[in-house]
ChimeraX commands (.cxc) that place a marker at each C-alpha (Angstrom):
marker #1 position 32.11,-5.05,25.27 radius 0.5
marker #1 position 28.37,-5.61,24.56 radius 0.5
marker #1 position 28.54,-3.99,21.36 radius 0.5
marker #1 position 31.27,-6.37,20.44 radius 0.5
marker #1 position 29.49,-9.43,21.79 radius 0.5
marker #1 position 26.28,-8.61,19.46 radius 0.5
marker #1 position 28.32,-8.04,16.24 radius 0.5
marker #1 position 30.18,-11.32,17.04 radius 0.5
marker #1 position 26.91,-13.08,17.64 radius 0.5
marker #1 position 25.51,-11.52,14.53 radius 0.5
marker #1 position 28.19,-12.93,12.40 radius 0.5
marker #1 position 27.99,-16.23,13.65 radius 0.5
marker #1 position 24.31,-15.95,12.98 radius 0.5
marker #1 position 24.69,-14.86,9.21 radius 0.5
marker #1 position 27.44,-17.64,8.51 radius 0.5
marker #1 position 24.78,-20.04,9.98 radius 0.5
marker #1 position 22.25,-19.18,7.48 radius 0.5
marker #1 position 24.67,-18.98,4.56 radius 0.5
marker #1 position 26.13,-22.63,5.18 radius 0.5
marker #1 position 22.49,-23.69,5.78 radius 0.5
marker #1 position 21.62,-22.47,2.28 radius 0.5
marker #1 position 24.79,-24.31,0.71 radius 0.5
marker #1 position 23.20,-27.11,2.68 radius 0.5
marker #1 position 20.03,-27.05,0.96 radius 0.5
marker #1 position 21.48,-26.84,-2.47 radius 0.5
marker #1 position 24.26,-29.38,-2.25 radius 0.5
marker #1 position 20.65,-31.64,-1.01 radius 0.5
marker #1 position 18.92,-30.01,-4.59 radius 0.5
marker #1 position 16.95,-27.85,-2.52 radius 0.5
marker #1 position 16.56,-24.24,-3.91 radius 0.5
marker #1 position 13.75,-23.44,-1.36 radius 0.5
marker #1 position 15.55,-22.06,1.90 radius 0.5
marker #1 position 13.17,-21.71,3.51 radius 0.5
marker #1 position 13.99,-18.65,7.10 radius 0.5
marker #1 position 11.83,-19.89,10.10 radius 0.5
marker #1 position 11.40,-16.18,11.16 radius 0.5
marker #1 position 10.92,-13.37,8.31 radius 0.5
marker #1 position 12.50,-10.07,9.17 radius 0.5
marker #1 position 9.39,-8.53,7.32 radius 0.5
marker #1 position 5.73,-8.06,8.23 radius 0.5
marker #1 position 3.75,-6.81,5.79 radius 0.5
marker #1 position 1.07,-6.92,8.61 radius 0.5
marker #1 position 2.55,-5.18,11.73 radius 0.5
marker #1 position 0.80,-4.08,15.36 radius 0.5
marker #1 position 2.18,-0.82,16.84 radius 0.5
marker #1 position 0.97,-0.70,20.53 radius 0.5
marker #1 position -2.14,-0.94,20.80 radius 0.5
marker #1 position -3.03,0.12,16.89 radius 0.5
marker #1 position -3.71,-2.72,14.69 radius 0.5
marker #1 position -4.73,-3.03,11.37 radius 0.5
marker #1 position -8.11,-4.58,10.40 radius 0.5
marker #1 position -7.78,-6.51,7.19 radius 0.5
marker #1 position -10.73,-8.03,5.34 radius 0.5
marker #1 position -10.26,-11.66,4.92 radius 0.5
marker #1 position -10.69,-11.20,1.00 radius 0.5
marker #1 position -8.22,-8.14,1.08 radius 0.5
marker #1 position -4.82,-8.45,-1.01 radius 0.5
marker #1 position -1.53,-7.35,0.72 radius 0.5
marker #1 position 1.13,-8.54,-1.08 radius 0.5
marker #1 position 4.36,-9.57,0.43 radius 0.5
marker #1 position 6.98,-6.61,0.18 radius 0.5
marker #1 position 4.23,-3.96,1.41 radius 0.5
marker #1 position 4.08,-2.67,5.06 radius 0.5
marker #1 position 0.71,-1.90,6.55 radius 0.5
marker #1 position 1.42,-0.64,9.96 radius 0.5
marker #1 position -1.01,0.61,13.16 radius 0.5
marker #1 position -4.64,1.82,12.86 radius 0.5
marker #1 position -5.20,0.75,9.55 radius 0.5
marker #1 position -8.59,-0.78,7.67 radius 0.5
marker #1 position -8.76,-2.13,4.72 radius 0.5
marker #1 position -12.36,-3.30,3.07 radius 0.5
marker #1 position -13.52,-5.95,1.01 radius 0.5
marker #1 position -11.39,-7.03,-2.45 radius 0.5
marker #1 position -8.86,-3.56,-1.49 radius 0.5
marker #1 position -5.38,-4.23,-2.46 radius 0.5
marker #1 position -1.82,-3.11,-1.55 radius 0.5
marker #1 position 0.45,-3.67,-3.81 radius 0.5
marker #1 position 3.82,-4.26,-3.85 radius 0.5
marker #1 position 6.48,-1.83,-1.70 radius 0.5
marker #1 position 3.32,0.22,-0.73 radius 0.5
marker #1 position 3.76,1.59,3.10 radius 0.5
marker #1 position 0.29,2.33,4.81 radius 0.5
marker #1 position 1.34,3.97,8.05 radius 0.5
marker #1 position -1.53,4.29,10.74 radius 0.5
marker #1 position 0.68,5.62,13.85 radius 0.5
marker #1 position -0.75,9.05,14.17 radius 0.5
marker #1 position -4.12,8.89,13.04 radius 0.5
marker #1 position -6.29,6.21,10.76 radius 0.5
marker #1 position -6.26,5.16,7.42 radius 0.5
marker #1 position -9.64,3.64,6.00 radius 0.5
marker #1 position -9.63,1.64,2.44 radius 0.5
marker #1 position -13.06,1.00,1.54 radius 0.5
marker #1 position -14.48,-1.71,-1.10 radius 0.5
marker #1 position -12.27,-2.62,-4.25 radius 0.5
marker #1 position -10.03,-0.06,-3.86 radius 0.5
marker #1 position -6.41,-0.38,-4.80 radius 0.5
marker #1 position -3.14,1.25,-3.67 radius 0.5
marker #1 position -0.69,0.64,-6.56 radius 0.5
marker #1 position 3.27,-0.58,-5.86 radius 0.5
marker #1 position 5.58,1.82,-4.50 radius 0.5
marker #1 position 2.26,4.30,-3.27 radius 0.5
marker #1 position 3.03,5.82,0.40 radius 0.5
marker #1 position 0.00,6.64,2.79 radius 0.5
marker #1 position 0.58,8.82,5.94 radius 0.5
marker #1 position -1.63,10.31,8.72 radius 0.5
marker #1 position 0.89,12.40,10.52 radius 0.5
marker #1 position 1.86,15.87,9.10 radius 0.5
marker #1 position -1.48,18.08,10.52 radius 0.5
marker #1 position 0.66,20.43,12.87 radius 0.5
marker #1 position 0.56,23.78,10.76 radius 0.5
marker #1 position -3.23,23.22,9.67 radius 0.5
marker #1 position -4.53,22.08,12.52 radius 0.5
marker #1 position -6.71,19.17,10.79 radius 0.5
marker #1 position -7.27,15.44,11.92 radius 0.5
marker #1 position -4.33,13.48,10.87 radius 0.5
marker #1 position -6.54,11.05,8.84 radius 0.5
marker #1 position -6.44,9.67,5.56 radius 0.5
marker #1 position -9.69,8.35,3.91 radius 0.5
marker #1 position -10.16,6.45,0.84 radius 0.5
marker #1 position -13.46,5.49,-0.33 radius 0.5
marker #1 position -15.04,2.19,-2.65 radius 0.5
marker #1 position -13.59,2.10,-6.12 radius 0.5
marker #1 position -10.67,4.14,-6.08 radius 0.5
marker #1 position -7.56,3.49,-8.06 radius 0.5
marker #1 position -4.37,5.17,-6.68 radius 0.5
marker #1 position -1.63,5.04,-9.67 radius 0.5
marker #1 position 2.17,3.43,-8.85 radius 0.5
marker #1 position 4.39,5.27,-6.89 radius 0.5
marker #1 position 1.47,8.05,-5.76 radius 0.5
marker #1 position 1.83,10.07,-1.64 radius 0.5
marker #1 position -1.00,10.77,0.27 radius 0.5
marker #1 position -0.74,12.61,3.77 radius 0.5
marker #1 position -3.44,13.39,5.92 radius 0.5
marker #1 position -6.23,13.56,3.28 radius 0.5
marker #1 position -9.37,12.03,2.02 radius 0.5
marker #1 position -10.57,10.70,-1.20 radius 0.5
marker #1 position -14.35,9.35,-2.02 radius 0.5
marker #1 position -15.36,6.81,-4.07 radius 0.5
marker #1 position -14.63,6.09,-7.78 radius 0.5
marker #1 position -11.98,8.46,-7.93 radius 0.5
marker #1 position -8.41,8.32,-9.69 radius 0.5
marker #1 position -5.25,9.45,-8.52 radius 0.5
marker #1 position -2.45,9.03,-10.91 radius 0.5
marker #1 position 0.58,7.63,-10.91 radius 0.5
marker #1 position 3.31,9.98,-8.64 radius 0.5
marker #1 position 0.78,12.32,-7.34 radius 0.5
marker #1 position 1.34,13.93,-4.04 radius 0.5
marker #1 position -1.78,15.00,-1.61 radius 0.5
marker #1 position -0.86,17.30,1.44 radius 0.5
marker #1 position -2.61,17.51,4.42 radius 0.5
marker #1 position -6.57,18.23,4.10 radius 0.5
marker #1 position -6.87,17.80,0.54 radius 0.5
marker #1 position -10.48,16.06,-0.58 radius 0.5
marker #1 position -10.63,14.78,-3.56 radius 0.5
marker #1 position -14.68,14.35,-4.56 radius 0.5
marker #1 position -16.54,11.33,-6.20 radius 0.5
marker #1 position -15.71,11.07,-9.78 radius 0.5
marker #1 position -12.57,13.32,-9.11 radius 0.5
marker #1 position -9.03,12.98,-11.30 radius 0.5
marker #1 position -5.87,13.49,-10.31 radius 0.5
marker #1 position -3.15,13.82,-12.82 radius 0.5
marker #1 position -0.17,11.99,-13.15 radius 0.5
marker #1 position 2.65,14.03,-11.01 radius 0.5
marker #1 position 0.57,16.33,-9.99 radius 0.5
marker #1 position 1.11,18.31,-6.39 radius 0.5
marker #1 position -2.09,19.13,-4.85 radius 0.5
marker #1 position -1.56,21.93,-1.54 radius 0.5
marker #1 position -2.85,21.67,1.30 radius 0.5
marker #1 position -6.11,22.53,1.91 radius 0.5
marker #1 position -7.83,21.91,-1.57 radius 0.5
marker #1 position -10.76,20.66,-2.77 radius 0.5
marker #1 position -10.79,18.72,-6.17 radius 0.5
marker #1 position -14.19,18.91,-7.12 radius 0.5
marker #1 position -16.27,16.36,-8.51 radius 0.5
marker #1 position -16.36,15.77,-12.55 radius 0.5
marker #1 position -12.93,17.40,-12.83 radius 0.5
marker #1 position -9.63,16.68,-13.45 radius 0.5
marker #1 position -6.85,18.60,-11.89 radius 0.5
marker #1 position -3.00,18.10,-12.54 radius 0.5
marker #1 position 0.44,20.65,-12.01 radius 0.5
marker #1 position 2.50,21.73,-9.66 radius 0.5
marker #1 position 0.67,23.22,-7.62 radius 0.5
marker #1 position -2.24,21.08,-9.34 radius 0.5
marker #1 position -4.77,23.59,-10.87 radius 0.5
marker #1 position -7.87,22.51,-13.03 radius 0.5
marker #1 position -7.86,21.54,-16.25 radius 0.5
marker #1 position -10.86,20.60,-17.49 radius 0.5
marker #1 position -13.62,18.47,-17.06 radius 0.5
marker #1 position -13.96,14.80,-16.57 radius 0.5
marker #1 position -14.91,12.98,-19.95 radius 0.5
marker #1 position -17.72,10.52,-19.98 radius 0.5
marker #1 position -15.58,7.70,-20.83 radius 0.5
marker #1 position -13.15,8.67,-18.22 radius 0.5
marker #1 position -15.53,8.26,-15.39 radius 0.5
marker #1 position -16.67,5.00,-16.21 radius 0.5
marker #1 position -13.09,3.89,-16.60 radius 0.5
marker #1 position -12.83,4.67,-12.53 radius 0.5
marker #1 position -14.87,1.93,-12.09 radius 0.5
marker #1 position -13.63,-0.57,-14.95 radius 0.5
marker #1 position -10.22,-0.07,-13.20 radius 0.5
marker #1 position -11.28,-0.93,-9.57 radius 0.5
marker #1 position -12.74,-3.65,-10.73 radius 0.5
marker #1 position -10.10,-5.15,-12.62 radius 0.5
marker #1 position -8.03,-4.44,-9.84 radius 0.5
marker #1 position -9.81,-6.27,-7.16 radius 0.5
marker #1 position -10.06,-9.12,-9.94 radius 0.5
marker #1 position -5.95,-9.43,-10.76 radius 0.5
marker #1 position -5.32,-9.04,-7.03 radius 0.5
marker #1 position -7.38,-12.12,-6.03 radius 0.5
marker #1 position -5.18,-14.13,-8.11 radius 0.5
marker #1 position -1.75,-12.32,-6.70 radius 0.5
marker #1 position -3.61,-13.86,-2.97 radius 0.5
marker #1 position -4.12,-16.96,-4.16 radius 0.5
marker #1 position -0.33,-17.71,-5.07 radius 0.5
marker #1 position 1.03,-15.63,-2.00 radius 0.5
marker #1 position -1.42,-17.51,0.55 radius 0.5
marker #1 position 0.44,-20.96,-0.29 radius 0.5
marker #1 position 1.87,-23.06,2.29 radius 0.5
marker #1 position 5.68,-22.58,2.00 radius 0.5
marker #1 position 5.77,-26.18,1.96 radius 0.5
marker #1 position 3.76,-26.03,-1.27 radius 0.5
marker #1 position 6.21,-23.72,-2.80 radius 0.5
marker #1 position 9.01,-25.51,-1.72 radius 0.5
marker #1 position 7.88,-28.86,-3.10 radius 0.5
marker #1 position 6.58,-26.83,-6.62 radius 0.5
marker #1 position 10.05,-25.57,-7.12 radius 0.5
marker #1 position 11.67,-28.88,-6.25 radius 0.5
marker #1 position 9.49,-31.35,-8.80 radius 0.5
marker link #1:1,2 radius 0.2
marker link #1:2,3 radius 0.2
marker link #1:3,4 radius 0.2
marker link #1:4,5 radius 0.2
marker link #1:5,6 radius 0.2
marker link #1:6,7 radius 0.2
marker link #1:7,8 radius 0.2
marker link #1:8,9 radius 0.2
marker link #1:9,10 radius 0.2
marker link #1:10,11 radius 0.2
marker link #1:11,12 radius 0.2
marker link #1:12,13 radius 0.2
marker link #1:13,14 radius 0.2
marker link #1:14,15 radius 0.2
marker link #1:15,16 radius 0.2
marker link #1:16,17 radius 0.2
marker link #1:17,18 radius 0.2
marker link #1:18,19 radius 0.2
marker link #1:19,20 radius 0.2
marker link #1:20,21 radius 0.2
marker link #1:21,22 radius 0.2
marker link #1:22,23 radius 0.2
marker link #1:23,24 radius 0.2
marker link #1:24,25 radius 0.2
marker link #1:25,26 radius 0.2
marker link #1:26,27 radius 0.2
marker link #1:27,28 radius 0.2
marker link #1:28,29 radius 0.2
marker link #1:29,30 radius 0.2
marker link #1:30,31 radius 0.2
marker link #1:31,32 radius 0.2
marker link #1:32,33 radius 0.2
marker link #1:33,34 radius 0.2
marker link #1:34,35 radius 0.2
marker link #1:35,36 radius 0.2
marker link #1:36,37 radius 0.2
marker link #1:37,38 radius 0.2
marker link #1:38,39 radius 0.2
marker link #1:39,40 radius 0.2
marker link #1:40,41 radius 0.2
marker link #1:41,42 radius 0.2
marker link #1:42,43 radius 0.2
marker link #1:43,44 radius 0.2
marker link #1:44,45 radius 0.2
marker link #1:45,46 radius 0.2
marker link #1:46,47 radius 0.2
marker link #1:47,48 radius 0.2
marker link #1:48,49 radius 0.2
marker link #1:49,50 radius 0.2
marker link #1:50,51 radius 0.2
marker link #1:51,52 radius 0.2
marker link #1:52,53 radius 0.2
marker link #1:53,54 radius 0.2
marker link #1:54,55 radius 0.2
marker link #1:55,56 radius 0.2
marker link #1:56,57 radius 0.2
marker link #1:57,58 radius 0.2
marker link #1:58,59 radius 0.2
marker link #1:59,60 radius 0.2
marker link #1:60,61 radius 0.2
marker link #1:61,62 radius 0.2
marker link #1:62,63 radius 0.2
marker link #1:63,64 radius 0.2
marker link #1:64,65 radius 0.2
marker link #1:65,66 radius 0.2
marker link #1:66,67 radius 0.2
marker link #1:67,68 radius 0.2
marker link #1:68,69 radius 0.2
marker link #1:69,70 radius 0.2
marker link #1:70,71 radius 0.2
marker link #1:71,72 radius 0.2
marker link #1:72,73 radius 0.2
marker link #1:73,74 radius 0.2
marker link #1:74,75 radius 0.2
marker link #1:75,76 radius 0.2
marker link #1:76,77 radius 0.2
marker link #1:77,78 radius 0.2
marker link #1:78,79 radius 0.2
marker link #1:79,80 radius 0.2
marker link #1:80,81 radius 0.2
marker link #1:81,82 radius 0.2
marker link #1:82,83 radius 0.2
marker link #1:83,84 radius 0.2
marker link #1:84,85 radius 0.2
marker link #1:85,86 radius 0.2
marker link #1:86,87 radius 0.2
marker link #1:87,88 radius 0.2
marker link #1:88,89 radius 0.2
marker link #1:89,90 radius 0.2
marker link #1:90,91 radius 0.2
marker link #1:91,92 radius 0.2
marker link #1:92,93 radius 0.2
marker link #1:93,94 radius 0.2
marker link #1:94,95 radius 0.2
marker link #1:95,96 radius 0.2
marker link #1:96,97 radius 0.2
marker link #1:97,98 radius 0.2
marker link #1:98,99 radius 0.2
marker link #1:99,100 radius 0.2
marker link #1:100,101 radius 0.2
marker link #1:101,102 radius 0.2
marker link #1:102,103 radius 0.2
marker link #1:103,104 radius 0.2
marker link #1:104,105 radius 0.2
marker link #1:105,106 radius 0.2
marker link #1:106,107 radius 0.2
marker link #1:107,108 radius 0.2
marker link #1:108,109 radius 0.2
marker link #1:109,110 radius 0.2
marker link #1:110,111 radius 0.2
marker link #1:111,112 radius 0.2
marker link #1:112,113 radius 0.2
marker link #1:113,114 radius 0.2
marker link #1:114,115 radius 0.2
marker link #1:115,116 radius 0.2
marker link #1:116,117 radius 0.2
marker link #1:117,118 radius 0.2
marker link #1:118,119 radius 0.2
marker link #1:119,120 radius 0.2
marker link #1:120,121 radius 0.2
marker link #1:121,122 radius 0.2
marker link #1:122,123 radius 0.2
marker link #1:123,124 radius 0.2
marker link #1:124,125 radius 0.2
marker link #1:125,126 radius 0.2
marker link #1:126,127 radius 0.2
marker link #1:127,128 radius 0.2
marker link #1:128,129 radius 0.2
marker link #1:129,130 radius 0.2
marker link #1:130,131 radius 0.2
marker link #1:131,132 radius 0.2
marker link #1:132,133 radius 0.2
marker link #1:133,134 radius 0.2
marker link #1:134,135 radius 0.2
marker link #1:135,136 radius 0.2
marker link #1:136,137 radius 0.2
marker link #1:137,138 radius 0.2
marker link #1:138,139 radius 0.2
marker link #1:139,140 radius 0.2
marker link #1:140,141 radius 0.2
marker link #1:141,142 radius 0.2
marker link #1:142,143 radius 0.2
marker link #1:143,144 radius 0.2
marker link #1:144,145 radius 0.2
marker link #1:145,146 radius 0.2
marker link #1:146,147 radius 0.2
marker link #1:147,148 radius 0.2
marker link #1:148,149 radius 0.2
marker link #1:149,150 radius 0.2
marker link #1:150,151 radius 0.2
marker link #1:151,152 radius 0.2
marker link #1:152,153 radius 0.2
marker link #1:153,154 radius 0.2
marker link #1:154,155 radius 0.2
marker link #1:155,156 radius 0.2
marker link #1:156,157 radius 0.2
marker link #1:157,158 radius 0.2
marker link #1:158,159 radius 0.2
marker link #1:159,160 radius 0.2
marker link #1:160,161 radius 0.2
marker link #1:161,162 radius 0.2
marker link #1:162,163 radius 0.2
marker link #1:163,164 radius 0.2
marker link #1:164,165 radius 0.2
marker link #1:165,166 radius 0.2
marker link #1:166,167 radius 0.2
marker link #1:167,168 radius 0.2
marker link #1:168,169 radius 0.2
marker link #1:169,170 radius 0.2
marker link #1:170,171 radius 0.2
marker link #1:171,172 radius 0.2
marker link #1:172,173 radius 0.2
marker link #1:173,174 radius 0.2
marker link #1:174,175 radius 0.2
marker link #1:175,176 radius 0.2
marker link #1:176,177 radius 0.2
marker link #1:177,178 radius 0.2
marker link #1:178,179 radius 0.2
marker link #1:179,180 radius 0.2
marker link #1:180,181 radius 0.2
marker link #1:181,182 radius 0.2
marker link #1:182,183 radius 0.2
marker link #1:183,184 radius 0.2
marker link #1:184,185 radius 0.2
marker link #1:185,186 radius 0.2
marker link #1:186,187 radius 0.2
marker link #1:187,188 radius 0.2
marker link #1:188,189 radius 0.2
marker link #1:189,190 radius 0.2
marker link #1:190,191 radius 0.2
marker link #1:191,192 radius 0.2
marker link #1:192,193 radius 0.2
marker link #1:193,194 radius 0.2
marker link #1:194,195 radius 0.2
marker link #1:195,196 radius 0.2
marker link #1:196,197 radius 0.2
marker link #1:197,198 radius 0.2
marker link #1:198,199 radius 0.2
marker link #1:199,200 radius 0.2
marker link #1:200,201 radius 0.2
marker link #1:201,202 radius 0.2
marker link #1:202,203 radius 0.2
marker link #1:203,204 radius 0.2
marker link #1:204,205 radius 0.2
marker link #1:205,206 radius 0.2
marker link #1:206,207 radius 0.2
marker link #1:207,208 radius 0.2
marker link #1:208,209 radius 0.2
marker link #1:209,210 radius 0.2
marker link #1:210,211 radius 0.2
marker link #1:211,212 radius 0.2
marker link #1:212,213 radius 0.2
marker link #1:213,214 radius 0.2
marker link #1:214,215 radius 0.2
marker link #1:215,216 radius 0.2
marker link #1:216,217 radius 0.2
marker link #1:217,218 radius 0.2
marker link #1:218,219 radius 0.2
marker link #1:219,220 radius 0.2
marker link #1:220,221 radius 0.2
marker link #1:221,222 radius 0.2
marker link #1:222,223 radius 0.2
marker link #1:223,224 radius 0.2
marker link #1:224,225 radius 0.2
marker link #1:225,226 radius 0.2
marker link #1:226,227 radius 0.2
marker link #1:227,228 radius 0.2
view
């Protein structure tokens, strides 16, 4: 009987919103505007919560959950899940976590290491990218769909490769890149490519201030843009 009552009232709920959006267009108002979003990009879990620098870009459709920090001009980007519920995850200075990247801290049981994940100043990690359980220092790259296991460290002035699968355990040492399945070296960083690191943070932290600026509006700005 419950179960019925709760689909019942969850129909009557939906049909409410739909005839309140027919509402607002038959009034010229595209805005519809829900009171309570079903989404947090921001979200608690017990007593884990995330610490977010006030300058820090999250944007809307990402999830940053539990004992996470994120430093000065970092940025989350789009569908990117950061998710602090068995260990922290640290996002220093002007680093960026491009859309659709996935950060976990869980996954330690076979190796027996802290189920962290570390990510220093000036780090770009590329679209669509998995880290678990592993720690990467500053001005460092990690292209786009590259998967870190659990205890990989990935030095200062490191590359990843695109797609590359780095094991468990490794070490990507500074001044190289590495990229394969499993990712192996091959060869070392150019000149040009280590100061891009840093040209790319930077841009980063630049293009995300002006994604904040447009997602901090007051829905009642938005709603009156869209309207005039």
């Amino acid at each position: 009987m419950s179960s019925l009552l709760y689909q019942v009232g969850f129909w009557i709920r939906e049909t409410g919103q739909a005839l309140d959006r027919v509402g607002c267009r038959l009034q010229n108002n595209k805005a519809f505007v829900e009171e309570i979003w079903r989404h947090r990009p921001v979200m608690n879990l017990s007593t884990r919560k995330p610490d977010v620098a006030p300058d820090a870009f999250i944007a809307p459709s990402a999830a940053v959950i539990g004992d996470v920090s994120l430093g000065k001009f970092s940025s989350v980007w789009y569908g990117c899940v950061l998710r602090g519920d068995e260990g922290q995850i640290t996002v220093g200075e002007n680093s960026n976590l491009q859309d659709g990247s996935v950060v976990r801290t869980a996954g330690t049981y076979l190796h027996n290491r802290p189920a962290a994940t570390q990510i220093g100043k000036n780090v770009t990690v590329g679209h669509f990218a998995t880290l678990n359980g592993c720690t990467i220092e500053d001005e460092s790259l990690i292209g786009m769909g590259a998967t870190l296991l659990e205890g990989v460290r990935v030095e200062k002035n490191a590359m990843v490769a695109a797609g590359a699968v780095v094991q468990a355990g490794t070490v990507v040492p500074s001044g190289q890149v590495w990229g394969g399945n499993p990712a192996r070296f091959l060869r070392a960083l150019k000149p040009e490519e280590k100061a891009f690191m840093v040209t790319s943070a930077e841009r980063y932290a630049a293009l995300s201030a002006e994604h904040k600026k447009e997602v901090d509006k007051p829905l009642e700005q938005l709603a009156a843009s869209r309207r005039s």
